[in-house]
C-alpha positions as MATLAB code, in Angstrom:
seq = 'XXXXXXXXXXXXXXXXXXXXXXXXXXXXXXXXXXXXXXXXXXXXXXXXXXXXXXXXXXXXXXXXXXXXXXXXXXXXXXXXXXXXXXXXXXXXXXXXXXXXXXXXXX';
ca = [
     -33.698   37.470 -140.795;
     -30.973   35.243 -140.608;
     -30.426   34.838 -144.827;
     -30.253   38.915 -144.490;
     -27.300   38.619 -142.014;
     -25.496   35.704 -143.756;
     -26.192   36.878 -147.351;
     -27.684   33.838 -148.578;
     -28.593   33.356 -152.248;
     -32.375   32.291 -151.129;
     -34.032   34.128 -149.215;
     -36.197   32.265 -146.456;
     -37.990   33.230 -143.115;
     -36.533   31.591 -139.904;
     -39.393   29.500 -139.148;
     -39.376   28.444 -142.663;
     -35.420   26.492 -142.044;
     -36.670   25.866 -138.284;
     -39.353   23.737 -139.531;
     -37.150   22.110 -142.025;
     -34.812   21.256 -139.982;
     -37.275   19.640 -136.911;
     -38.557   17.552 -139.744;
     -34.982   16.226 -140.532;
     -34.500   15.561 -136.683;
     -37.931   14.190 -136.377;
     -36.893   11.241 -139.389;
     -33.034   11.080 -137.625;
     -34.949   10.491 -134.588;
     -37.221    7.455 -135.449;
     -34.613    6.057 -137.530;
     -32.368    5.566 -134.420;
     -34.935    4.703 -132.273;
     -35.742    1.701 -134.911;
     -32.153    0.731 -134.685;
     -31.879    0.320 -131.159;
     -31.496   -3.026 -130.086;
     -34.647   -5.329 -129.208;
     -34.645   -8.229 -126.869;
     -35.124  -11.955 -128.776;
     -37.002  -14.448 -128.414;
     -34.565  -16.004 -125.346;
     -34.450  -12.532 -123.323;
     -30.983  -11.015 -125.119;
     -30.108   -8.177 -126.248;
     -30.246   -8.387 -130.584;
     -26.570   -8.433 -131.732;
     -25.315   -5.758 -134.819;
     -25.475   -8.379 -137.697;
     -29.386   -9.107 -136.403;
     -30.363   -5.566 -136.210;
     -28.566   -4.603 -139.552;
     -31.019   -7.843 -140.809;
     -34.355   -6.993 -139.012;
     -33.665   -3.026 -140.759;
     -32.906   -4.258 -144.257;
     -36.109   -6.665 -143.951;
     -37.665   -3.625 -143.354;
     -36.340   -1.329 -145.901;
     -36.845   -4.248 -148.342;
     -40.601   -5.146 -147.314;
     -41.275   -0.810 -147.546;
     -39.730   -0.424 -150.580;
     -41.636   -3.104 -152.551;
     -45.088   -1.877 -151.095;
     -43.863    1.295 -152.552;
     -43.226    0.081 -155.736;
     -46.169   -1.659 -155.552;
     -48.720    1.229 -154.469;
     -46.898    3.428 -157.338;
     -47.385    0.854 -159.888;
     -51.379    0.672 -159.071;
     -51.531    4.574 -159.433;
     -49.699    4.386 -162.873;
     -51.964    1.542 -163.946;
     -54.547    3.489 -162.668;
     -53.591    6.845 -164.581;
     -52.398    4.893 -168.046;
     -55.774    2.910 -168.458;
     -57.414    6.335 -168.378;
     -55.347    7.240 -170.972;
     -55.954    4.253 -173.073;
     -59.466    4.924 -172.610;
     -59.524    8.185 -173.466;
     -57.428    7.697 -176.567;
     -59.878    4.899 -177.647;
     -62.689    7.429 -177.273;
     -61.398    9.992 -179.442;
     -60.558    7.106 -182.401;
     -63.286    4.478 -182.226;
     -66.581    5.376 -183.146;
     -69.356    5.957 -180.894;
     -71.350    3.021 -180.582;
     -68.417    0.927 -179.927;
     -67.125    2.898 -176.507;
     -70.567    2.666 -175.704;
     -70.514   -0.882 -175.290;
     -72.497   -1.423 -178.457;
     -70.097   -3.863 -181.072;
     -71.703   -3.606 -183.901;
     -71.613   -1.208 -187.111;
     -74.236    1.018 -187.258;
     -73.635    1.071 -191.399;
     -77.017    0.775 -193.233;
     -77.540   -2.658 -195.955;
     -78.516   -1.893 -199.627;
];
């Protein structure tokens, strides 16, 4: 192995950094291929300043479904918690949908 020969402080098989590094040419790849330039609407050839625009659009428009997507899962994961915690302090008939007080009159 090739960490064996070059006495690396980690020890990983071949395919293992192979992989790793197809994946990293695999991302370079698209990421070029989205900054080529397109044609217009007229028939040109995009200029630098529109295809810097067009990529941050796009970075922009990913990054806030991102954000958006992670704050649903959080949302998601801290009303279980609030649940749960209510649970364990409330009494029964309450989390059960029932609101009243199941105290006996004199």
């Amino acid at each position: 192995m090739r960490c064996d020969e070059e006495a690396w402080p980690i020890r990983k098989k071949d395919n293992y950094i192979e992989e790793i590094l197809r994946q990293r040419y695999k991302r370079l790849r698209t990421l070029w291929r989205n900054a080529q330039p397109r044609l217009t609407a007229d028939g040109l050839p995009e200029t630098p300043n529109e295809i810097e625009a067009r990529l941050v659009e796009r970075k922009e428009k990913l990054g806030k479904e991102s954000r958006q997507a992670t704050r649903r899962c959080n949302v998601r994961i801290l009303s279980s918690a609030w649940i749960s915690l209510l649970k364990s302090y409330l009494p029964r008939n309450i989390v059960a949908g029932k609101w009243f007080l199941t105290t006996s009159s004199p």
